[in-house]
N, C-alpha and C positions, 0 to 999 in steps of 0.2 A: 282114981284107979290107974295102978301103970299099964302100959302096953304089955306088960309078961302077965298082970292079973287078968287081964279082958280077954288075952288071947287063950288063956285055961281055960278061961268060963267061955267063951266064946266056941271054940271046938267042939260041937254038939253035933250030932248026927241028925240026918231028916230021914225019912221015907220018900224017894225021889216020887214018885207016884201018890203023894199027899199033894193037898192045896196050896198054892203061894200064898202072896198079897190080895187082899179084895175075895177071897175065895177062888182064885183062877186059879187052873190046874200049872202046876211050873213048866217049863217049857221043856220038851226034850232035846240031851244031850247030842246032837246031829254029830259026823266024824269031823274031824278037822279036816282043811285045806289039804288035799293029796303032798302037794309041794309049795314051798314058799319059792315067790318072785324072790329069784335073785337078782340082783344086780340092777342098774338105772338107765339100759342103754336107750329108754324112749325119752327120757328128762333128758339126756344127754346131743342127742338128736334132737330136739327142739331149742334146746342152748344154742348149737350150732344152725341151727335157722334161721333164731334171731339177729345172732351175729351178722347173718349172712345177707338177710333184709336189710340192717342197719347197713351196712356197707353198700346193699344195691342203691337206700336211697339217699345217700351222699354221695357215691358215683359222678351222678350225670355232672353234679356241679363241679368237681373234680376235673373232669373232660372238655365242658365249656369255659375252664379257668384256663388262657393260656400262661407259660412259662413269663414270667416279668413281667404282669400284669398288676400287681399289685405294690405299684411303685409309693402311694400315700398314706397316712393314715386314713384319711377317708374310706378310700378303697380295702384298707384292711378291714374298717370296723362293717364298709357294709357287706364284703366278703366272709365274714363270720358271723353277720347276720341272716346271711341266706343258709349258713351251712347249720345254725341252731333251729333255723325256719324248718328244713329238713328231717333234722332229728326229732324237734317238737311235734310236728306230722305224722311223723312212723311210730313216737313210743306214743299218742292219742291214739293213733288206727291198735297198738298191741294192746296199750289199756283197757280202751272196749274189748276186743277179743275177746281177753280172760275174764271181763265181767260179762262175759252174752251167756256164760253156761255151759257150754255145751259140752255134752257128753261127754264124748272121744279125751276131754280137758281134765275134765270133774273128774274123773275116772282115772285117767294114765299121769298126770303129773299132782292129781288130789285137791281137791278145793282149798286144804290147809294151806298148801305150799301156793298156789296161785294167791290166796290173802296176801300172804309175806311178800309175793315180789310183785304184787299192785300195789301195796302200799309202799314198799322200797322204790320202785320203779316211779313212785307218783310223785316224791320228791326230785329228781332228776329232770319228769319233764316237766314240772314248775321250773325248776332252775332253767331248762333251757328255751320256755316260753319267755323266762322273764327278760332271756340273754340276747332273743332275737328281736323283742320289742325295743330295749334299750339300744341297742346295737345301730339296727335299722336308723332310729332317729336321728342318732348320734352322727353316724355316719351320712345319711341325706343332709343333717342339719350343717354340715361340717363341708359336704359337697356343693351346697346351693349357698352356705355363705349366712344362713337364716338361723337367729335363738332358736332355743331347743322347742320349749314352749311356745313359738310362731309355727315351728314346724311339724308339730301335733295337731295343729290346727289345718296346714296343709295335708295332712295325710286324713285328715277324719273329711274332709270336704272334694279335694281334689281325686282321689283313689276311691275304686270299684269296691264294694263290701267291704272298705275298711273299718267304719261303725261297728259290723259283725263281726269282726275280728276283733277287735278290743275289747267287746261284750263276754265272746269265747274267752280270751286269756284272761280278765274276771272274774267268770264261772271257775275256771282254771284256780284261780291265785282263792277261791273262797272255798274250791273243796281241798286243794291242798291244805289250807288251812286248818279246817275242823278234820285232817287226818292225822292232825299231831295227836300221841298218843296223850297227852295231858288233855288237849281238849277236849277229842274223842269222850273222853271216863265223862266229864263234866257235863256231857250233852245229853239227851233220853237218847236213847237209840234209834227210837224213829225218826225225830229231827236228824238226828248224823244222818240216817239211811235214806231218806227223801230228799238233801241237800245234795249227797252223791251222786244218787241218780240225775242230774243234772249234767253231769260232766256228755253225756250223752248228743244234749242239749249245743255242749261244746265241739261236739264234734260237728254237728249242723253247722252252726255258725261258723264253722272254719272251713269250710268245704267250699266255699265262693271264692273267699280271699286266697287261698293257697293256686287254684288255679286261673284268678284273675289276675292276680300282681304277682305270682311266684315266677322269679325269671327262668327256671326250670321247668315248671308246670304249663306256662302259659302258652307255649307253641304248640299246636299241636305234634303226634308224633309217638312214637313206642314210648318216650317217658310220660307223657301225658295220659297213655293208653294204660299203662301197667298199673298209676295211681289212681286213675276210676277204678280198672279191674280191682286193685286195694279193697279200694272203701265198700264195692257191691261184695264183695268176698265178707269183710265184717259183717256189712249190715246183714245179708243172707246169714250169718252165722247167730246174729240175737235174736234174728226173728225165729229162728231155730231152738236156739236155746232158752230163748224165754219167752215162748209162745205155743210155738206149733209140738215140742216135746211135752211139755206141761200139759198140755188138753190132751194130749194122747193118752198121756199116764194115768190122769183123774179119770178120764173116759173109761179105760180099761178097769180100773181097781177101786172106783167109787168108795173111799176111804169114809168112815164115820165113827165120832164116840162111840164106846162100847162102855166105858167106863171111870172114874176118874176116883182114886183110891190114893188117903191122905199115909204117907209113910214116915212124915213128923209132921210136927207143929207146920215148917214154913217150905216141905217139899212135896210133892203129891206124883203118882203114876200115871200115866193115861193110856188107856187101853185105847185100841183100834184096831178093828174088824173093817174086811171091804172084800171086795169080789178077787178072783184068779190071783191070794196076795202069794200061792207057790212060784209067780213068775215075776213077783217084785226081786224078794233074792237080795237084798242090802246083806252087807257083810258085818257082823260084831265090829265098833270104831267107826264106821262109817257114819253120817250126819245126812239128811231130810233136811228140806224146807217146809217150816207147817205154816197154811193159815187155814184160823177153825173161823168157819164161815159162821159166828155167832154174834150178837150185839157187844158191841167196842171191841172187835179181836179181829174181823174178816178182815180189815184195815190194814194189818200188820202183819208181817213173815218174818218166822224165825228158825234159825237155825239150831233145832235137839239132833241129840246120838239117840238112836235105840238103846235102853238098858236090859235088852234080851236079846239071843240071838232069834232072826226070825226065825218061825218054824211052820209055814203056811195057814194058820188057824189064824192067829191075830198077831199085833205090833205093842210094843209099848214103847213109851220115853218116861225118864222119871225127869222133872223140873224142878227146881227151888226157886221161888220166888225172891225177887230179889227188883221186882219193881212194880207199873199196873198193868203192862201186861200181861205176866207171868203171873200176876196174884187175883189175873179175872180168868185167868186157865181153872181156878179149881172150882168154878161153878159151872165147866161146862156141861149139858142137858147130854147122858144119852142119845142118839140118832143124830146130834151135831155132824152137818158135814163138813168134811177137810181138802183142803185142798194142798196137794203135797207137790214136792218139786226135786230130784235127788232120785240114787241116794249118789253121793260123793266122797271124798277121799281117800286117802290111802295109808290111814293110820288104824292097819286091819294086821290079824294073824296073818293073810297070806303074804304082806309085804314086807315080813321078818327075813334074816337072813339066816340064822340060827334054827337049831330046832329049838332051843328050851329059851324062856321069856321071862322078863321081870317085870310085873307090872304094879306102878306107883302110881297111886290116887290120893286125891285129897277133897274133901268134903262130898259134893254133888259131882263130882268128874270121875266117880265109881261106874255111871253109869254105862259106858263103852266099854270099860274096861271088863266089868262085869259080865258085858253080851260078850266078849271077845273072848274071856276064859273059857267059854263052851265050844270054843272053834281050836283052840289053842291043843296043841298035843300034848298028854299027860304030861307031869312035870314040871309047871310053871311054877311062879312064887307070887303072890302077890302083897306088897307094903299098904294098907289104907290108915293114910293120918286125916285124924280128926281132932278137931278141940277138946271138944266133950264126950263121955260115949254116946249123950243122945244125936250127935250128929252124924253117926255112924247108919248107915242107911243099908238097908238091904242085906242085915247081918246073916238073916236065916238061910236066903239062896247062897251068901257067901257061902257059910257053911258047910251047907249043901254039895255046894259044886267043891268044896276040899276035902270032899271026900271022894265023888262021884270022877272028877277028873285028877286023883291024889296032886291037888293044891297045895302048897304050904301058903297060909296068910298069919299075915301078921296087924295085928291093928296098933294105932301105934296112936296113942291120946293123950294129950294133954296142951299146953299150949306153946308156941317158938321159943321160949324163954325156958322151959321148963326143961333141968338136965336129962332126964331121960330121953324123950325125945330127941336132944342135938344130939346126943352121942346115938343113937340107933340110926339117923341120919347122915350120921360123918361118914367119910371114906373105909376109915376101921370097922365102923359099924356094917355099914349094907356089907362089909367083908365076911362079917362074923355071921352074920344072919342067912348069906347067899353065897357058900364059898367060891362058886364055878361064875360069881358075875362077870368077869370080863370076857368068859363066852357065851354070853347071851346076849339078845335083844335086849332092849330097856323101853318100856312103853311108859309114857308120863300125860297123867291128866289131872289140872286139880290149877286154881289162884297161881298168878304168876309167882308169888314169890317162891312158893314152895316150888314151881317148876323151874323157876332159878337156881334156886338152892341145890335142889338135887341133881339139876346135871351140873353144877360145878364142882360136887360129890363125887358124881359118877365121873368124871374124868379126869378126877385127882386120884379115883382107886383103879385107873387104869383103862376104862372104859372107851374103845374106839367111837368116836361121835359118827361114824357110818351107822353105828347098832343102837343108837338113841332115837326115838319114834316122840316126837311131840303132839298133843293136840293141844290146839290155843283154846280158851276157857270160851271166848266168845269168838267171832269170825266177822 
């Protein structure tokens, strides 16, 4: 079937006041967002924070370096050992930050975009863990006159927590590792996410060596004072973020199946009902942390979107299985309780710049998109590619809401190969389909490649990459 047959037959009117999925009532049209977030000046202001840490904490060595002091090679390599020692400190102390949660983060720079620059950011400080160990050696070894591998041996025997320190850059060098995006796919997601969580582990371990033997840290003094302040400022911040926010939230909204309603073969809905949920308030696009407190599942936390927008009564997320966690989600028991964590980011209608929106899904990455159209201001458009038509999910609320909020959708099926689809895809095409695209938003959820494809589309047809909204399929 083409995209121009499906979307004929597909254009069907509902009764918004009829039944959804599973027999639930559909959720009501709430108004949109008064105003969209313009502009990024809080990302923008914490850019400049970073910057401005990084610089504080290379300073001091900067100031204790005097002017022709680095007359040898020795001295240069262990003078660039201490300055990688520095920077490897500061971006572990920002690394945890943005993984402890918290709010104020999750919320103002978006859990999506804190993924991309933990993981961007986590290659850099491998690189410059591995620059201050090599360095260090080199340079002592090169100072004392002793093989390299003699002087490894002096440093793991003769120096204060240096054992703990090479256990930490380890830890270090084994989750940089499985953060390659190759390896990452290859792993169950719980091993990657249990192996991660170690890096924490790493910050322990580094916490003796940097202020035993760091020539910086070791005196006491206002630099030695301001890098405790550091590290209690983090740890305060995960035990926040991943402790004492979380129990507050469960506490308050005791979240539990309600119900779990198959919408194909290999994707299902889950309802959820819990106390006071008119003061949860997640926004269409934004993502939850679930763990359903059931046998082989309480174990594990994942990151779904709502595929409704809330509307005080209950919650849904729609899931596709696609492993054994997700494929032991569709037996869970009514009264299951959950424990939830979020909500996060900032791939929402209020954080458009535009009034009017395009939003592009592909398979299972309907479901944000779909909460988000009922928040979105008349007008949208929305593209969903799918393979097949049966992988086409949630057609009847589509429908629904392109009438209710005058939607234009389009479904767009068949397979990457297949002409119709490249050409409704192309730059000409999202032209023809969506004449005013270069002044809209562009919201993209769905398999990376399609989310590749399409913004190399949209910014061949002109499209400002300020008004491109990504969500990554997984986090």
């Amino acid at each position: 079937m083409t995209y121009q047959d499906m979307h004929a037959a597909g254009r069907r009117t509902r009764d918004p006041s009829g039944s959804g999925y599973g027999g639930r009532p559909a959720a009501p049209v709430p108004p949109p967002p008064a105003r969209p977030r313009r502009g990024s000046a809080g990302r923008r202001a914490l850019s400049a924070l970073f910057w401005a840490g990084l610089v504080a904490a290379v300073l001091p060595w900067w100031l204790d370096t005097p002017a022709g002091s680095l007359t040898g090679t020795a001295d240069v390599l262990t003078a660039a050992g201490r300055v990688t020692g520095l920077v490897a400190g500061y971006l572990l102390l920002v690394q945890v930050l943005m993984m402890s949660r918290l709010g104020v983060l999750e919320r103002g720079v978006g859990g999506e975009r804190l993924s991309r620059v933990h993981r961007d950011l986590g290659a850099t400080l491998l690189v410059a863990v591995l620059a201050h160990l090599s360095l260090l050696v080199v340079g002592y070894a090169r100072t004392l006159g002793n093989p390299v591998t003699a002087q490894v041996g002096v440093l793991l025997r003769d120096f204060d927590d240096m054992v703990s320190a090479f256990a930490a850059a380890g830890i270090l060098v084994l989750v940089g590792g499985t953060g390659i995006r190759a390896v990452r796919r290859a792993m169950p997601y719980e091993l990657w996410y249990h192996l991660h969580l170690t890096s924490y582990l790493a910050l322990l371990l580094g916490f003796g060596h940097q202020f035993s033997n760091g020539a910086q840290l070791f005196p006491p003094g206002p630099i030695r004072t301001g890098w405790i302040a550091a590290y209690l400022l983090v740890a305060a911040a995960l035990v926040w973020g991943r402790l004492v926010a979380p129990v507050l939230l469960n506490l308050r909204h005791r979240l539990r199946v309600a119900d779990v309603v198959a919408e194909s073969p290999d994707t299902v809905s889950i309802y959820l009902t819990g106390r006071r949920l008119h003061q949860l308030d997640p926004l269409g696009g934004q993502y939850l942390r679930w763990r359903f407190l059931a046998r082989g599942c309480w174990w594990q936390s994942h990151p779904f979107s709502l595929s409704a927008a809330a509307n005080g009564r209950w919650l849904r997320l729609t899931v596709k299985v696609v492993g054994g966690h997700t494929r032991d989600l569709r037996d869970l028991d009514p009264g299951t309780r959950v424990w939830v964590e979020g909500p996060s980011g900032t791939f929402t209608a209020a954080h458009r710049t535009r009034e009017r929106a395009l939003l592009i899904a592909g398979g299972s990455g309907i479901g944000p998109l779909r909460a988000m159209l009922e928040e979105l201001p008349a007008g949208a458009a929305l593209i969903y590619r799918a393979r097949t038509p049966a992988d086409v999910l949630l057609q009847h609320e589509l429908d629904w809401l392109a009438q209710a909020r005058q939607t234009s959708v389009w479904y767009v099926v068949g397979s990457r190969d297949d002409a119709g689809p490249r050409q409704v895809m192309s730059p000409d095409g999202l032209r023809r389909l969506v004449p005013d695209l270069i002044s809209r938003d562009v919201y993209l959820c769905g398999p990376q490649g399609l989310v590749d494809s399409s913004v190399r589309a949209l910014r061949q047809a002109g499209v400002p990459r300020r008004q491109i909204h990504l969500a990554p399929f997984e986090l």
